[in-house]
C-alpha positions in Angstrom: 39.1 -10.9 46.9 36.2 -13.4 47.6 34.0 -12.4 50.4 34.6 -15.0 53.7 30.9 -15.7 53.6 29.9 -17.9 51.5 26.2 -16.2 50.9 28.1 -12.9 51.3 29.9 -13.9 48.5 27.2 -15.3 46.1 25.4 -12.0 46.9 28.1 -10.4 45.8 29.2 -11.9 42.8 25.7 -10.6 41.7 26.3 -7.3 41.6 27.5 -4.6 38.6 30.8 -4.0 38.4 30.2 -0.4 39.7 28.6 -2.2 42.9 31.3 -4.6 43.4 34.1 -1.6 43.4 31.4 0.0 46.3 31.3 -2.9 48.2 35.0 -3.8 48.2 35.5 0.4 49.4 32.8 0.0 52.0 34.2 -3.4 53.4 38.1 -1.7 53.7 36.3 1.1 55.4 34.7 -0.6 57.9 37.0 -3.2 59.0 40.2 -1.0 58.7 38.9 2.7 60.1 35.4 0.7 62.0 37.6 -2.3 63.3 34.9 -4.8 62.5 36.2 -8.2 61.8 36.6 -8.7 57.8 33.1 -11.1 58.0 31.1 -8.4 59.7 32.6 -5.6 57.4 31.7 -7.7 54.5 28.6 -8.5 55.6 28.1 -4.4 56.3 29.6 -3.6 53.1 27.0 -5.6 51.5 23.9 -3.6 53.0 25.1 -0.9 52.7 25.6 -0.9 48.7 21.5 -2.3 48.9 20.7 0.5 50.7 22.3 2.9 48.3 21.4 1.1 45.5 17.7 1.0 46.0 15.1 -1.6 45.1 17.1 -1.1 41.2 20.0 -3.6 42.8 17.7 -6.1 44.0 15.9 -6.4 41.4 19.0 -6.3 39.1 20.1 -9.4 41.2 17.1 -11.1 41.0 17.1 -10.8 36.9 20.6 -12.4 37.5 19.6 -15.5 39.5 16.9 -16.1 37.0 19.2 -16.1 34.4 21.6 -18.3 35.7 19.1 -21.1 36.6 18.0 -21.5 33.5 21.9 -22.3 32.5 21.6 -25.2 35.2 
């Protein structure tokens, strides 16, 4: 499911695979058993799997963005 914010979810479509399963089981997590509202358990989610990830994620993304303006 898309994230409900939109930089949330452009953040997110950057991410592996792998990451993208984390983030979806982090987001559940906190909005079902943390009652956050789905935005704020998105938004959550999407630090977390940073933080766990390491400076290899960001810079992972970055390569990413790169790559897809030069297709613009």
């Amino acid at each position: 499911m898309k994230p409900n914010d939109p930089t949330v979810a452009v953040l997110v479509a950057l991410l592996s695979e792998a990451e993208h399963e984390l983030f979806d089981e982090r987001a559940a997590i906190r909005e079902i058993e943390g009652g956050l509202s789905r935005t704020e358990a998105e938004a959550a989610a999407l630090l977390d799997v940073l933080r766990l990830g390491g400076p290899e994620v960001l810079e992972a993304m970055a390569a990413q963005m790169r790559r897809r303006s030069h297709l613009i």
